[in-house]
C-alpha positions in Angstrom: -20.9 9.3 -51.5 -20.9 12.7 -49.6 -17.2 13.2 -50.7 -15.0 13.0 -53.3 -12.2 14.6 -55.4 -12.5 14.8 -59.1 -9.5 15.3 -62.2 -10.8 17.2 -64.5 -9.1 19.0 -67.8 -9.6 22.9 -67.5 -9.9 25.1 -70.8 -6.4 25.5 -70.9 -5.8 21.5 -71.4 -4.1 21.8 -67.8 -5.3 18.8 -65.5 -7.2 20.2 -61.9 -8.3 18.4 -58.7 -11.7 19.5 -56.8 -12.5 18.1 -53.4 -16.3 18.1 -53.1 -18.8 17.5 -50.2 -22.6 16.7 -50.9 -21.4 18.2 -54.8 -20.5 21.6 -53.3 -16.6 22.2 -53.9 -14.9 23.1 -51.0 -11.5 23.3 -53.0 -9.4 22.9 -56.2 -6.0 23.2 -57.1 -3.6 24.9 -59.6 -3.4 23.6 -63.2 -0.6 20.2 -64.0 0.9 19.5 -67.5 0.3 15.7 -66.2 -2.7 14.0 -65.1 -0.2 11.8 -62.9 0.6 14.7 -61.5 -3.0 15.8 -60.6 -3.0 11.9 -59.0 0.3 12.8 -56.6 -1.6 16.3 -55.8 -4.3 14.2 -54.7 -2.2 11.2 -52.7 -0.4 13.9 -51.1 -3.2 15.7 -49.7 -4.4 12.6 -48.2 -1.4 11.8 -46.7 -0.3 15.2 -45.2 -3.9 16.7 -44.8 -4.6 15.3 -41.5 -1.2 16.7 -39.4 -2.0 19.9 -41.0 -2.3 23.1 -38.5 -5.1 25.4 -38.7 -3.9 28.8 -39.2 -6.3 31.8 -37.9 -4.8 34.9 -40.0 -8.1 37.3 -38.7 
């Protein structure tokens, strides 16, 4: 599989998503107390990802 996202526990004991493509990571996200939560983070970037704009800031 060329892509993926991944839970994983950081040292903290805080529960993080990474996005990866061909095992590069192309993003993660801030820390949850949950790991239910890191699931939502992850249901919710699939659902809104794709209406997303692009915003140039250069």
């Amino acid at each position: 599989m060329a892509h993926k996202f991944e839970i994983y526990k950081d040292k903290a004991g805080e529960f993080r998503v990474r996005f990866k493509y061909n095992n590069e990571v192309i993003f993660a996200t801030e820390g949850y107390t949950s790991k239910s939560s890191a699931q939502n983070a992850i249901e919710s970037i699939k659902k809104n990802g794709p209406d997303a704009p692009t915003e140039d800031n250069s």
